[in-house]
CHARMM-style PDB file with segment names, atoms N, HN, CA, C and O in Angstrom:
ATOM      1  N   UNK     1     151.583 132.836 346.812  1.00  0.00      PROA
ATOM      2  CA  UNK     1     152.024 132.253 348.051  1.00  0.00      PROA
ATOM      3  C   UNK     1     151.815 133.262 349.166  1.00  0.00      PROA
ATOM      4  O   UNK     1     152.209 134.415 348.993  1.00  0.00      PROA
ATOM      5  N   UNK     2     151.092 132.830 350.544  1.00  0.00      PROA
ATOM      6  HN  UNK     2     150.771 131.893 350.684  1.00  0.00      PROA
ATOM      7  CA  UNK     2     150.952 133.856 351.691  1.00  0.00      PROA
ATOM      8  C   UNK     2     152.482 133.604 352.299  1.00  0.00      PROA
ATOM      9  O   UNK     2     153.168 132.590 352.168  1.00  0.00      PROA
ATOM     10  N   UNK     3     152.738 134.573 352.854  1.00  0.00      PROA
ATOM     11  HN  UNK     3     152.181 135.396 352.960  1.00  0.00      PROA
ATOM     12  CA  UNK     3     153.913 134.707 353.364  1.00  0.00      PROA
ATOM     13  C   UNK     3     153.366 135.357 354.565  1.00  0.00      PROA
ATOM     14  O   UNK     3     152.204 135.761 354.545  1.00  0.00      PROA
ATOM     15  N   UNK     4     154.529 135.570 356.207  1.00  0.00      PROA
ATOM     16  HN  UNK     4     155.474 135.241 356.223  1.00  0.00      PROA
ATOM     17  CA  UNK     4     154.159 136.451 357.137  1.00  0.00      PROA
ATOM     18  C   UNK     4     155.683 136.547 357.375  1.00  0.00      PROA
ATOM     19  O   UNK     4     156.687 135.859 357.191  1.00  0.00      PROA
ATOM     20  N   UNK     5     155.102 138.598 358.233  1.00  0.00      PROA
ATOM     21  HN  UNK     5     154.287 139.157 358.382  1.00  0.00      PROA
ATOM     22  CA  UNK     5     156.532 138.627 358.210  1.00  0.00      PROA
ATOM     23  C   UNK     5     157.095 138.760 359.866  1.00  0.00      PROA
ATOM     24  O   UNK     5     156.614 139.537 360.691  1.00  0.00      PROA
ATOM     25  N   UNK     6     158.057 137.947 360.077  1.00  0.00      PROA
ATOM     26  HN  UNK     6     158.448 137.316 359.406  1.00  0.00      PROA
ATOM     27  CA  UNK     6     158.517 137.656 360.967  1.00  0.00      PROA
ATOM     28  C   UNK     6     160.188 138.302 361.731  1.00  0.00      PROA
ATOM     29  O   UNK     6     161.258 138.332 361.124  1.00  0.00      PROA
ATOM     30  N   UNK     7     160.004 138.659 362.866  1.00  0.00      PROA
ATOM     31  HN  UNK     7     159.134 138.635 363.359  1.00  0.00      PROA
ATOM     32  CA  UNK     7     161.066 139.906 363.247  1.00  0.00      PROA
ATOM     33  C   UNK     7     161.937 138.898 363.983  1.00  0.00      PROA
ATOM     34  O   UNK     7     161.219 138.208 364.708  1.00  0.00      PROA
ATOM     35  N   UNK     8     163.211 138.561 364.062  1.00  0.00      PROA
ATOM     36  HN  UNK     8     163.794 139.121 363.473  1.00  0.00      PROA
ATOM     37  CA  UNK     8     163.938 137.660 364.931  1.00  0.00      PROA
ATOM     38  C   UNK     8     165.061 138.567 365.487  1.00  0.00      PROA
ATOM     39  O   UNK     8     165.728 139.201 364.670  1.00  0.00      PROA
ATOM     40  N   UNK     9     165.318 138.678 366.754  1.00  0.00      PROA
ATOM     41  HN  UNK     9     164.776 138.162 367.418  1.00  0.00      PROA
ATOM     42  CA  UNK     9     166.743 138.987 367.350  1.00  0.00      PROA
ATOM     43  C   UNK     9     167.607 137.800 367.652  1.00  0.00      PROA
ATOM     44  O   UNK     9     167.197 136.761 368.169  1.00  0.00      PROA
ATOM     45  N   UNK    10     169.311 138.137 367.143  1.00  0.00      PROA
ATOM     46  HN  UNK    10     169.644 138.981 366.723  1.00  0.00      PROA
ATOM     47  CA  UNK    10     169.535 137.162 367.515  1.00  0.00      PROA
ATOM     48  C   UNK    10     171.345 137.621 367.909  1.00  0.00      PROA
ATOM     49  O   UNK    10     171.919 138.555 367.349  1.00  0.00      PROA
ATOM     50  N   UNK    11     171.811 136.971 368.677  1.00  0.00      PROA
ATOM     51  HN  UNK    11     171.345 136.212 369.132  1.00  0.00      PROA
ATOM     52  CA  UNK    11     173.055 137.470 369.159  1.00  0.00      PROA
ATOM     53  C   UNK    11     174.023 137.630 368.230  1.00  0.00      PROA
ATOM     54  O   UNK    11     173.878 136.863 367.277  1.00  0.00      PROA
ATOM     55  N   UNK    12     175.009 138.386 368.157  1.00  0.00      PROA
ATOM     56  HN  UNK    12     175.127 139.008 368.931  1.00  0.00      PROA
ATOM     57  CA  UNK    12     175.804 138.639 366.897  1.00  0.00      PROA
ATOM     58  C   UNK    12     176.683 137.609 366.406  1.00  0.00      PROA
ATOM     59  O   UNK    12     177.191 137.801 365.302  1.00  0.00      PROA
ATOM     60  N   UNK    13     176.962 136.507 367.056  1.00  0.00      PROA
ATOM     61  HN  UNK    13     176.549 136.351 367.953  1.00  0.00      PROA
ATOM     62  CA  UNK    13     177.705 135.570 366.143  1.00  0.00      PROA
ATOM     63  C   UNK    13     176.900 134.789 365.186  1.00  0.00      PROA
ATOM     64  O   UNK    13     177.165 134.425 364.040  1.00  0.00      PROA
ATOM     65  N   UNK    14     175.742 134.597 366.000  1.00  0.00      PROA
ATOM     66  HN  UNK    14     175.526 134.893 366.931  1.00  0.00      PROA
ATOM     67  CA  UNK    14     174.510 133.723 364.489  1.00  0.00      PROA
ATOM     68  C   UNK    14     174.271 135.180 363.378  1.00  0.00      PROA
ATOM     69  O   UNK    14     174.306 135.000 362.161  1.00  0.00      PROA
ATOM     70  N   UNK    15     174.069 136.384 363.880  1.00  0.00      PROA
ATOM     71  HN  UNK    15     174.041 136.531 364.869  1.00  0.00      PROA
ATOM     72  CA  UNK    15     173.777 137.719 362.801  1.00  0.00      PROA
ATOM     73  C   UNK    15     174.817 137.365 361.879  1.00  0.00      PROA
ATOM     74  O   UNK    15     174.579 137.181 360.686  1.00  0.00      PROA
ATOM     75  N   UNK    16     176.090 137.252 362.439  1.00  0.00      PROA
ATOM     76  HN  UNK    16     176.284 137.402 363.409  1.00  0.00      PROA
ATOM     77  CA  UNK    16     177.341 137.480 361.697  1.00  0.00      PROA
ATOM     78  C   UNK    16     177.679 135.834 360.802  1.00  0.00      PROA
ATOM     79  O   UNK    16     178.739 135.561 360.238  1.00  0.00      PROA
ATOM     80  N   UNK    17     176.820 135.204 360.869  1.00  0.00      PROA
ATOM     81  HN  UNK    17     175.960 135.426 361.328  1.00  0.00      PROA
ATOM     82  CA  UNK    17     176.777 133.618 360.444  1.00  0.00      PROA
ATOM     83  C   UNK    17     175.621 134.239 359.328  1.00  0.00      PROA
ATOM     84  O   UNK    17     175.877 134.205 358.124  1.00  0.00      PROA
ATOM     85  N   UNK    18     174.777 134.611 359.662  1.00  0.00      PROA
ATOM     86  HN  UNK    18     174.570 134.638 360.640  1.00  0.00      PROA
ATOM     87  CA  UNK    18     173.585 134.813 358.380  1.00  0.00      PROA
ATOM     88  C   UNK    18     173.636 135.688 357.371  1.00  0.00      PROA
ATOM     89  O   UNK    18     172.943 135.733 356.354  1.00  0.00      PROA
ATOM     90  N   UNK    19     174.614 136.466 357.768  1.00  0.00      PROA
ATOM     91  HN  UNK    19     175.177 136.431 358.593  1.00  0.00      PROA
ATOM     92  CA  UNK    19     175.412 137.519 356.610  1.00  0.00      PROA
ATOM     93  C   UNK    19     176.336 136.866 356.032  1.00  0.00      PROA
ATOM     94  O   UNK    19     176.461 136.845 354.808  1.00  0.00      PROA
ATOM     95  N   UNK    20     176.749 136.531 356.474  1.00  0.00      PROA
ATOM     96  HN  UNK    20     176.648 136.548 357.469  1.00  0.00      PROA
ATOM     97  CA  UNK    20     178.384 135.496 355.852  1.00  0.00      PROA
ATOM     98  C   UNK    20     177.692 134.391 354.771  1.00  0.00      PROA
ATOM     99  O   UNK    20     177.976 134.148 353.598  1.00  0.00      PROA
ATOM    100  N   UNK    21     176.804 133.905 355.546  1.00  0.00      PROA
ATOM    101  HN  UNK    21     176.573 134.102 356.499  1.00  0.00      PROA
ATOM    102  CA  UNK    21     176.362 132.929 354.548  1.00  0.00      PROA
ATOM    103  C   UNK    21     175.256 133.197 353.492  1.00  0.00      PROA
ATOM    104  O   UNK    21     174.798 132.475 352.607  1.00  0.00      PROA
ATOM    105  N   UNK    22     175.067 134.063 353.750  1.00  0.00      PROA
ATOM    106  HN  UNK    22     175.439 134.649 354.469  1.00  0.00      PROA
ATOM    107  CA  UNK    22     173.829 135.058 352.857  1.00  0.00      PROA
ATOM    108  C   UNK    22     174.404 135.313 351.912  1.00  0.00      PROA
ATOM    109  O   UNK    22     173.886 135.051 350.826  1.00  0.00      PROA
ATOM    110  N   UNK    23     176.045 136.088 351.994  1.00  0.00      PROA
ATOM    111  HN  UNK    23     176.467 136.301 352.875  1.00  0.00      PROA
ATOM    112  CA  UNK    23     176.279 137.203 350.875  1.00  0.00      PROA
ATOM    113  C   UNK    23     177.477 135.498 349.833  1.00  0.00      PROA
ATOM    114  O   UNK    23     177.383 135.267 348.627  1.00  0.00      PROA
ATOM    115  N   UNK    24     178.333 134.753 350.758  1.00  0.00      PROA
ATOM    116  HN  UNK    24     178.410 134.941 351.738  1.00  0.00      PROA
ATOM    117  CA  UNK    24     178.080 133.817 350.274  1.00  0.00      PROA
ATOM    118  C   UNK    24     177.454 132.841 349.503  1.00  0.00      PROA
ATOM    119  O   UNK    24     178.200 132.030 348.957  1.00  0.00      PROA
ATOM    120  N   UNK    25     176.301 132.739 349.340  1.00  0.00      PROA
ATOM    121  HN  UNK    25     175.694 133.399 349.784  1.00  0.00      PROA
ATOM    122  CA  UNK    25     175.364 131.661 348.683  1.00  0.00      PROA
ATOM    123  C   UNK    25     174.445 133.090 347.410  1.00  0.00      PROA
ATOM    124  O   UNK    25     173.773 132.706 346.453  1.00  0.00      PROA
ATOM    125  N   UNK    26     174.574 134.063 347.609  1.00  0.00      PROA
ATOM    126  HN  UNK    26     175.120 134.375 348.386  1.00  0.00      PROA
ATOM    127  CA  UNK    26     173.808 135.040 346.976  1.00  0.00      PROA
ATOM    128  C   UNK    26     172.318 135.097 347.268  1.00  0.00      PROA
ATOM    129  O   UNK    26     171.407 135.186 346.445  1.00  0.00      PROA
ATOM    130  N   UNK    27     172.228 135.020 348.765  1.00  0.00      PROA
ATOM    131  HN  UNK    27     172.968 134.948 349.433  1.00  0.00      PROA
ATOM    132  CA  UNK    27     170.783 135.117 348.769  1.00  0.00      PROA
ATOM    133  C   UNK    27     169.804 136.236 350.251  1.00  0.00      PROA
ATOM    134  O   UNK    27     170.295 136.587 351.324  1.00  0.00      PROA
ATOM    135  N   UNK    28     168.602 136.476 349.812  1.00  0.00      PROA
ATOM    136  HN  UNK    28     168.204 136.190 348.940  1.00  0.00      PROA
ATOM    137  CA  UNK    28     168.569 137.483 350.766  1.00  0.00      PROA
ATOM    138  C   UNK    28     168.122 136.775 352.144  1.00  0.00      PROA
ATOM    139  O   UNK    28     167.874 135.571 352.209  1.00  0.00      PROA
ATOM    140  N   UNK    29     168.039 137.781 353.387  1.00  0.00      PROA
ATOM    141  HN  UNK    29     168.240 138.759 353.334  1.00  0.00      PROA
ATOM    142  CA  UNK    29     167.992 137.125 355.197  1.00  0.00      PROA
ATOM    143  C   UNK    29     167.002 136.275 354.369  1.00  0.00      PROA
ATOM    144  O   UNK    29     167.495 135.505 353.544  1.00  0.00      PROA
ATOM    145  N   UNK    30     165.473 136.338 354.519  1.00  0.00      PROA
ATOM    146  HN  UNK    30     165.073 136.963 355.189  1.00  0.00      PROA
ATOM    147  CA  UNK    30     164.247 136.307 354.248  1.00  0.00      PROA
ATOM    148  C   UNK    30     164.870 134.631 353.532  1.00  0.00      PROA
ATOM    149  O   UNK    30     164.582 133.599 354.138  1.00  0.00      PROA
ATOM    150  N   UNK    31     165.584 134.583 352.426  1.00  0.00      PROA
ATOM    151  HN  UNK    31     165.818 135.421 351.933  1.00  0.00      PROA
ATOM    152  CA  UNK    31     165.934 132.874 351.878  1.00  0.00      PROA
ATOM    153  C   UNK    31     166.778 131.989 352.977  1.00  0.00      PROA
ATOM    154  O   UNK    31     166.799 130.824 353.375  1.00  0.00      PROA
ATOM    155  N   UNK    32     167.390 133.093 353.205  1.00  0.00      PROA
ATOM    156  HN  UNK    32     167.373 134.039 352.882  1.00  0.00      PROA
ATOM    157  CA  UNK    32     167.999 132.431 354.845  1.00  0.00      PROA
ATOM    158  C   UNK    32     167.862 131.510 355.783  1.00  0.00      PROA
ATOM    159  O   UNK    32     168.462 130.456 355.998  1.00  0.00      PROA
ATOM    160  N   UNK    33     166.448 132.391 356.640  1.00  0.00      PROA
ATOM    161  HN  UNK    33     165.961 133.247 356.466  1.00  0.00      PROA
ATOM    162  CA  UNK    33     165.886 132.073 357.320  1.00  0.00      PROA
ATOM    163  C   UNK    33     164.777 130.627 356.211  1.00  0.00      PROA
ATOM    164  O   UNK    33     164.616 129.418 356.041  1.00  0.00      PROA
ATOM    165  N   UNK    34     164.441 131.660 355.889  1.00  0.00      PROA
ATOM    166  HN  UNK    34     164.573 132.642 356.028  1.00  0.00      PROA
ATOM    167  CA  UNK    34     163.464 129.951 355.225  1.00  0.00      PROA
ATOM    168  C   UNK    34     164.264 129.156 355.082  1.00  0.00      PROA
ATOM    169  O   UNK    34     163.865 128.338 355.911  1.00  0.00      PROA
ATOM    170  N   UNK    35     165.629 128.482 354.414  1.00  0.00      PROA
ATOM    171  HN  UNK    35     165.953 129.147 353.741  1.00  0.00      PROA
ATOM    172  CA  UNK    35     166.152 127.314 354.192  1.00  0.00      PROA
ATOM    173  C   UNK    35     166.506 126.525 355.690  1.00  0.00      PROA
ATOM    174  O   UNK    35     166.642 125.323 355.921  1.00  0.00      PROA
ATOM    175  N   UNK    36     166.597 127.740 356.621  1.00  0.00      PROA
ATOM    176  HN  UNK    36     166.486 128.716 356.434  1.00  0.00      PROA
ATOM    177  CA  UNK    36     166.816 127.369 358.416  1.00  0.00      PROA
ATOM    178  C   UNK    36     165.683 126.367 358.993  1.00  0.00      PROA
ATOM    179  O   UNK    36     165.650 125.349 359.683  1.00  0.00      PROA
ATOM    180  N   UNK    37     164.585 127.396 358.193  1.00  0.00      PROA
ATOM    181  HN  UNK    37     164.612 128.223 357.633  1.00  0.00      PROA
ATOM    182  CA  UNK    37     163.442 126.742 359.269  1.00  0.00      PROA
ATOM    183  C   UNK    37     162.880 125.178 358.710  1.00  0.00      PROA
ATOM    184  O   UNK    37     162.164 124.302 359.195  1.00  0.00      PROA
ATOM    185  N   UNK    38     163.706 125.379 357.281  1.00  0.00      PROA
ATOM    186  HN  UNK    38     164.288 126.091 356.887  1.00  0.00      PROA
ATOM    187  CA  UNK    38     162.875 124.276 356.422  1.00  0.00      PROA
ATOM    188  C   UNK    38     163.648 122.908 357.235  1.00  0.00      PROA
ATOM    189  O   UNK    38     163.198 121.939 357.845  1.00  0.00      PROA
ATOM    190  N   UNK    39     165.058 123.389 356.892  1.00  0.00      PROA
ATOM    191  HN  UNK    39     165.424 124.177 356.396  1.00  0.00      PROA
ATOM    192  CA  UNK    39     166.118 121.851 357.853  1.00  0.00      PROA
ATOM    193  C   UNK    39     165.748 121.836 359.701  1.00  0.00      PROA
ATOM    194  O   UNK    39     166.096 120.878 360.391  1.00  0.00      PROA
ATOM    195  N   UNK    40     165.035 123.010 360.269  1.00  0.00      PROA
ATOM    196  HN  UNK    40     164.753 123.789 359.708  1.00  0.00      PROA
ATOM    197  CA  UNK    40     164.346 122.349 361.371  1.00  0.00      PROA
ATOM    198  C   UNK    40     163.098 121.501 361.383  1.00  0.00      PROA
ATOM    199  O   UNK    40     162.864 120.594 362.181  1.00  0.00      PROA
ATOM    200  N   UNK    41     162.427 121.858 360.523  1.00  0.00      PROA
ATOM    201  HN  UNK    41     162.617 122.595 359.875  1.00  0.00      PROA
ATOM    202  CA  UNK    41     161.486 120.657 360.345  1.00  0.00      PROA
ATOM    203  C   UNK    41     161.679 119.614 359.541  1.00  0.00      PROA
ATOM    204  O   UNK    41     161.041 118.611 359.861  1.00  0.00      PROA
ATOM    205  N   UNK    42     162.401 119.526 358.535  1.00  0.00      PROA
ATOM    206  HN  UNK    42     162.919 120.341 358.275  1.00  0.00      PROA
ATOM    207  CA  UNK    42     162.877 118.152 358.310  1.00  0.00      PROA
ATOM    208  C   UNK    42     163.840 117.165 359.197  1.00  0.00      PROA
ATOM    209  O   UNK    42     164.182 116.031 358.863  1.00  0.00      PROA
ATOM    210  N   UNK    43     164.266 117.973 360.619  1.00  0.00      PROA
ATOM    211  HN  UNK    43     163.989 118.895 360.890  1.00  0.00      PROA
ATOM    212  CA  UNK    43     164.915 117.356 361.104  1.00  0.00      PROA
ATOM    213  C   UNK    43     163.695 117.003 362.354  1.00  0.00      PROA
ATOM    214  O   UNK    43     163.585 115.915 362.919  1.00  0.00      PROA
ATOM    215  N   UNK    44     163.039 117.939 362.543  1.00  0.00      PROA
ATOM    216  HN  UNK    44     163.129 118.823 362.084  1.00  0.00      PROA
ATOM    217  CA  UNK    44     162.304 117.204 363.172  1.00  0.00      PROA
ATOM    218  C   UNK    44     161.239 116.008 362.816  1.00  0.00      PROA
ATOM    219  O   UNK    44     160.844 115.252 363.704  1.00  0.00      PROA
ATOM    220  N   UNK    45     160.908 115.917 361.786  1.00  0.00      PROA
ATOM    221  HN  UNK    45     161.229 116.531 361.065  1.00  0.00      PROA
ATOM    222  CA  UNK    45     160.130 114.815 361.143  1.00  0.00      PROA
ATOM    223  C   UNK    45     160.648 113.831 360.947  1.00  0.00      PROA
ATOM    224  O   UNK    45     160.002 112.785 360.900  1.00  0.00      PROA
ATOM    225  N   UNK    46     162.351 113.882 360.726  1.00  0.00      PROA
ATOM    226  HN  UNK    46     162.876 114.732 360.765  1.00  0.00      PROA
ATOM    227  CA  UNK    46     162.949 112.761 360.758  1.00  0.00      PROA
ATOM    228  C   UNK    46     162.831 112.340 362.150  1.00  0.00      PROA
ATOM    229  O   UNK    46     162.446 111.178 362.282  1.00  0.00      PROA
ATOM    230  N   UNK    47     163.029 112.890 363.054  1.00  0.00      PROA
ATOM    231  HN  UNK    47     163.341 113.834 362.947  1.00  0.00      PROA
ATOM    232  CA  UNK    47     163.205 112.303 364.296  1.00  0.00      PROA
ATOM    233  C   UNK    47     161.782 111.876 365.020  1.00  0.00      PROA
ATOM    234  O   UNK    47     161.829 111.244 366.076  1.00  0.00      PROA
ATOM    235  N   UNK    48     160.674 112.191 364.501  1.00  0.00      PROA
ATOM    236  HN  UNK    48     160.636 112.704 363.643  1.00  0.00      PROA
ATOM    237  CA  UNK    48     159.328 111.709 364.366  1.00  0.00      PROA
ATOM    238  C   UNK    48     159.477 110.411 364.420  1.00  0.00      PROA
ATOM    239  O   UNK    48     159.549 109.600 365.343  1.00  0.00      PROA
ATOM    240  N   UNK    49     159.540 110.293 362.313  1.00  0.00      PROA
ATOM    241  HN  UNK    49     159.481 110.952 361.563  1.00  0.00      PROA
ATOM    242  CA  UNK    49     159.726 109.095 361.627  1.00  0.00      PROA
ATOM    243  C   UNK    49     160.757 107.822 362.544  1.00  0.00      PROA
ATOM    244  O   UNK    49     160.561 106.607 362.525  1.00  0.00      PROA
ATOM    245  N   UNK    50     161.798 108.524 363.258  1.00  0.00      PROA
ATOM    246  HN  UNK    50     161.957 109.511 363.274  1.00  0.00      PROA
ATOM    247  CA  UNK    50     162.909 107.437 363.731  1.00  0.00      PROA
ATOM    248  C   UNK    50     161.858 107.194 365.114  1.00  0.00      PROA
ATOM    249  O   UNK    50     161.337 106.152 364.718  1.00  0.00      PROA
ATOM    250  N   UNK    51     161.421 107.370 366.017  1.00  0.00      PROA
ATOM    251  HN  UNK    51     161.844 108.217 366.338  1.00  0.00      PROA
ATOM    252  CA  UNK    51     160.992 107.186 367.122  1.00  0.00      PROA
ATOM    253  C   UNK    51     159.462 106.545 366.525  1.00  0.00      PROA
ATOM    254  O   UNK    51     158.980 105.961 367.495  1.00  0.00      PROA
ATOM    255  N   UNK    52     158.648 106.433 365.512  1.00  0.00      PROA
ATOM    256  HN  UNK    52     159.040 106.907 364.724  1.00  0.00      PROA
ATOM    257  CA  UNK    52     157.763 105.213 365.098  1.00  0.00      PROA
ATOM    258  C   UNK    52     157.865 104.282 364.679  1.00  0.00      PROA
ATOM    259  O   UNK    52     157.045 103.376 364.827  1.00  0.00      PROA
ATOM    260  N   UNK    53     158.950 104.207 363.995  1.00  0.00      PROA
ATOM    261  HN  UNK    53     159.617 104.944 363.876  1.00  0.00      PROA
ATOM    262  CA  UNK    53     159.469 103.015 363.439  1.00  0.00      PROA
ATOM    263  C   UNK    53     160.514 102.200 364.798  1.00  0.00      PROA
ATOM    264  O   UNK    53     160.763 100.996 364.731  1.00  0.00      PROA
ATOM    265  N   UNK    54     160.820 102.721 365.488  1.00  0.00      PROA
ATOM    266  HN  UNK    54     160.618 103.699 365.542  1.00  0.00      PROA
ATOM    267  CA  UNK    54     161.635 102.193 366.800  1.00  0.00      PROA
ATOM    268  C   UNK    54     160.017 101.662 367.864  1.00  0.00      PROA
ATOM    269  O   UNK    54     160.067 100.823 368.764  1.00  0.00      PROA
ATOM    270  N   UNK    55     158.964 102.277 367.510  1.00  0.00      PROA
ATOM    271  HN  UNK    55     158.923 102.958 366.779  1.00  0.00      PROA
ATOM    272  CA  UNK    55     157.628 101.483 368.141  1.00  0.00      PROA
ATOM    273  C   UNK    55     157.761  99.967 367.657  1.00  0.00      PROA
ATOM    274  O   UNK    55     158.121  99.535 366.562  1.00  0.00      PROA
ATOM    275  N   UNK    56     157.337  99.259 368.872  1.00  0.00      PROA
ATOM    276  HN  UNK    56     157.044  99.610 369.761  1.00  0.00      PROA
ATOM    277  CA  UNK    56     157.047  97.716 368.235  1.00  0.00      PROA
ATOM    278  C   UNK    56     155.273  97.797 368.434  1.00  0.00      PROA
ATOM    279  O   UNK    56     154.712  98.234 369.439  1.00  0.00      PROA
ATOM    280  N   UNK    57     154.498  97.182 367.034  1.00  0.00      PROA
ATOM    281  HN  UNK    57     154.953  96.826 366.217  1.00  0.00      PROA
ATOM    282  CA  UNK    57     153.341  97.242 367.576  1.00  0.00      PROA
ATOM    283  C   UNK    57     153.293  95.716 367.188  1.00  0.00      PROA
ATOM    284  O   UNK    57     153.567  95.340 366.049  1.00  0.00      PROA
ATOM    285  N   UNK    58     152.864  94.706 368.384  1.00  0.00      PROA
ATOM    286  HN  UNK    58     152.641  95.011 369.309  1.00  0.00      PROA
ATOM    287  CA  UNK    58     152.490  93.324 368.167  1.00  0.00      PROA
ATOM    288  C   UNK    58     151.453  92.677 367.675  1.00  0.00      PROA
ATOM    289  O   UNK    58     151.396  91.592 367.098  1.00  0.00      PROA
ATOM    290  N   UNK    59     150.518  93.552 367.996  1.00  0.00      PROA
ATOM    291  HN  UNK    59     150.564  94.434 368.465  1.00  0.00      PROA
ATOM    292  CA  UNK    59     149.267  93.037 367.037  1.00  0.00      PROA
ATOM    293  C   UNK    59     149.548  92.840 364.930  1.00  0.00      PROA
ATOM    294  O   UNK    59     149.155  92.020 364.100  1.00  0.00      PROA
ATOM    295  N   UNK    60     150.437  94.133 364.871  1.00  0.00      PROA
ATOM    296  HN  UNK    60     150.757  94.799 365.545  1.00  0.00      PROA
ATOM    297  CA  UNK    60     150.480  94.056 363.622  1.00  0.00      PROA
ATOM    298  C   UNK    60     151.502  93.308 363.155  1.00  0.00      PROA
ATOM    299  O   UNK    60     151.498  93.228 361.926  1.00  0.00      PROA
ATOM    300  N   UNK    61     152.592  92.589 363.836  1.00  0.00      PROA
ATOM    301  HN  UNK    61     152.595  92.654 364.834  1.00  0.00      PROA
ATOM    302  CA  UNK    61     153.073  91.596 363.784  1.00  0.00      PROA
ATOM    303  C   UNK    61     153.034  90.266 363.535  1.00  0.00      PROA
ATOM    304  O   UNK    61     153.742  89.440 362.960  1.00  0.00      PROA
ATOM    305  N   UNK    62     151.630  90.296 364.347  1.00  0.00      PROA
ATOM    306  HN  UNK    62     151.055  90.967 364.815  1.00  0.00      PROA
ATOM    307  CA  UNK    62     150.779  89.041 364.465  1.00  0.00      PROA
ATOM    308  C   UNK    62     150.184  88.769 363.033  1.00  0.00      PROA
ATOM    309  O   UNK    62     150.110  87.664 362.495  1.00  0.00      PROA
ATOM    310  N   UNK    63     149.698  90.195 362.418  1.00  0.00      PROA
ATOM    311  HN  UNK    63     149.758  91.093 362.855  1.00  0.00      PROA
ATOM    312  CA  UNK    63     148.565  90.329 361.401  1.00  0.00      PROA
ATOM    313  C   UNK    63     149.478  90.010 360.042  1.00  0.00      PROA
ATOM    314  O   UNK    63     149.138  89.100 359.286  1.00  0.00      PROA
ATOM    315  N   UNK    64     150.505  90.714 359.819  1.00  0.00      PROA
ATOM    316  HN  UNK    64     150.781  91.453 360.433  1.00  0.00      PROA
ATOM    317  CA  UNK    64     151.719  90.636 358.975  1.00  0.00      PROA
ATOM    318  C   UNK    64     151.665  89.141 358.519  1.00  0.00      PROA
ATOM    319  O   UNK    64     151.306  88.654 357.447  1.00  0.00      PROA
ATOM    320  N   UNK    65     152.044  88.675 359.449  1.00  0.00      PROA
ATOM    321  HN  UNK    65     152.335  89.071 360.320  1.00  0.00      PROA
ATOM    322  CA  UNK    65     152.375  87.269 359.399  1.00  0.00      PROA
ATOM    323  C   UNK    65     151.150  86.075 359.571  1.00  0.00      PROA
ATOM    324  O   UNK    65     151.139  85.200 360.436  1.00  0.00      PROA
ATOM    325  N   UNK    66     150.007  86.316 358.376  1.00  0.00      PROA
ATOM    326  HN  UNK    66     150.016  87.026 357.673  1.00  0.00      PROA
ATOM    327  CA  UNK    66     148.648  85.506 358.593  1.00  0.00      PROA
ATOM    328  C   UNK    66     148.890  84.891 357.353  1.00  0.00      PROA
ATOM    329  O   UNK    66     147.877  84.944 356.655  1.00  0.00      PROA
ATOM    330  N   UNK    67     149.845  84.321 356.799  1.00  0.00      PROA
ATOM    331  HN  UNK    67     150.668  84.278 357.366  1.00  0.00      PROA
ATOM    332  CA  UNK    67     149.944  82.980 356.355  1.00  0.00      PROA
ATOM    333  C   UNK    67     150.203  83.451 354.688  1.00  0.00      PROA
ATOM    334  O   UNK    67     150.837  82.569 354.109  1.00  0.00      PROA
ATOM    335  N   UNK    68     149.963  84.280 354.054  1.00  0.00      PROA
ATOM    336  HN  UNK    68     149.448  84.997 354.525  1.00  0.00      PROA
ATOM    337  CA  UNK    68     149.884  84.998 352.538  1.00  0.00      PROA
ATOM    338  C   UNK    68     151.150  85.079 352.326  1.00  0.00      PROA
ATOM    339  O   UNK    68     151.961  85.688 353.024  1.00  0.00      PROA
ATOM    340  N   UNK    69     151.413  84.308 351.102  1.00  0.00      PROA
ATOM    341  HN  UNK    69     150.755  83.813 350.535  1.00  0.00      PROA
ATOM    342  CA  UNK    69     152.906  84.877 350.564  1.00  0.00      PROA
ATOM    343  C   UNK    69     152.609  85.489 349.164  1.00  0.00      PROA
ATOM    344  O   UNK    69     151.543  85.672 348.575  1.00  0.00      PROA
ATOM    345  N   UNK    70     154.001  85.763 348.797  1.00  0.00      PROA
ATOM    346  HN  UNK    70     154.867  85.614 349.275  1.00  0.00      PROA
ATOM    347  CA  UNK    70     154.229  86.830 348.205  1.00  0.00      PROA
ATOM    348  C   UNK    70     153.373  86.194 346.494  1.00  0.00      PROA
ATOM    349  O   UNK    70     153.211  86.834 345.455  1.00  0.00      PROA
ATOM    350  N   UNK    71     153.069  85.054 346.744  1.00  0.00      PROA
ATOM    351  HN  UNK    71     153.201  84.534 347.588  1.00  0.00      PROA
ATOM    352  CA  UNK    71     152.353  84.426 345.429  1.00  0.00      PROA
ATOM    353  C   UNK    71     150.970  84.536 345.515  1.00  0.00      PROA
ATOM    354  O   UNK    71     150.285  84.015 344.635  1.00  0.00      PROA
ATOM    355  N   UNK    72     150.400  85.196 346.538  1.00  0.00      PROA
ATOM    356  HN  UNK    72     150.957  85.619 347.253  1.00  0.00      PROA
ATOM    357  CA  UNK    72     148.954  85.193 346.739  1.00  0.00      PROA
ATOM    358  C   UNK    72     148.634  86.690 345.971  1.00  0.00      PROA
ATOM    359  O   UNK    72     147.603  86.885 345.328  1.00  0.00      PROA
ATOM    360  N   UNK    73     149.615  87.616 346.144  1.00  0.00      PROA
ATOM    361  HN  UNK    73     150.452  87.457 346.667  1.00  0.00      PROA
ATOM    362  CA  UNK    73     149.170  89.178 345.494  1.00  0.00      PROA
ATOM    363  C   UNK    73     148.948  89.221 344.091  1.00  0.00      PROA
ATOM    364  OT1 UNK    73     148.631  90.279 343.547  1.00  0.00      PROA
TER     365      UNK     73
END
C-alpha cells in the first residue's frame, strides 16, 4: 500500500480529542487521522448520493414507464 506522509496543525482541543481518543480505542495518530478522513468522505458521498437522487430527470421518467411489466423480464 502507498501511503504519504502528511503534517497537520491543529488547535489543542481537537490535539487533546485525538489523544484521548487514540489512547482510548488503542490506536496510533496516523489510524486516527485515517478513520477521520475516511468518515469525511463517506459523508461527503453520501451527500453526493442525497442531492442526485433529489434530481428529477423527466425524460427518464418518461422512458421508465414505456409500457413493460414486470412479466416481460
Amino acid at each position: 500500500m502507498s501511503v504519504a506522509k502528511l503534517s497537520a496543525s491543529l488547535p489543542n482541543s481537537l490535539a487533546g480529542f485525538v489523544e484521548t481518543y487514540r489512547k482510548k480505542r488503542g490506536l496510533n495518530r496516523s489510524q486516527v487521522f485515517e478513520e477521520a478522513v475516511r468518515l469525511l468522505r463517506s459523508r461527503e458521498l453520501e451527500a453526493a448520493y442525497r442531492q442526485a437522487s433529489a434530481e428529477s430527470d423527466k425524460e427518464w421518467e418518461n422512458t421508465a414507464a414505456d409500457g413493460l411489466g414486470d412479466e416481460a423480464w
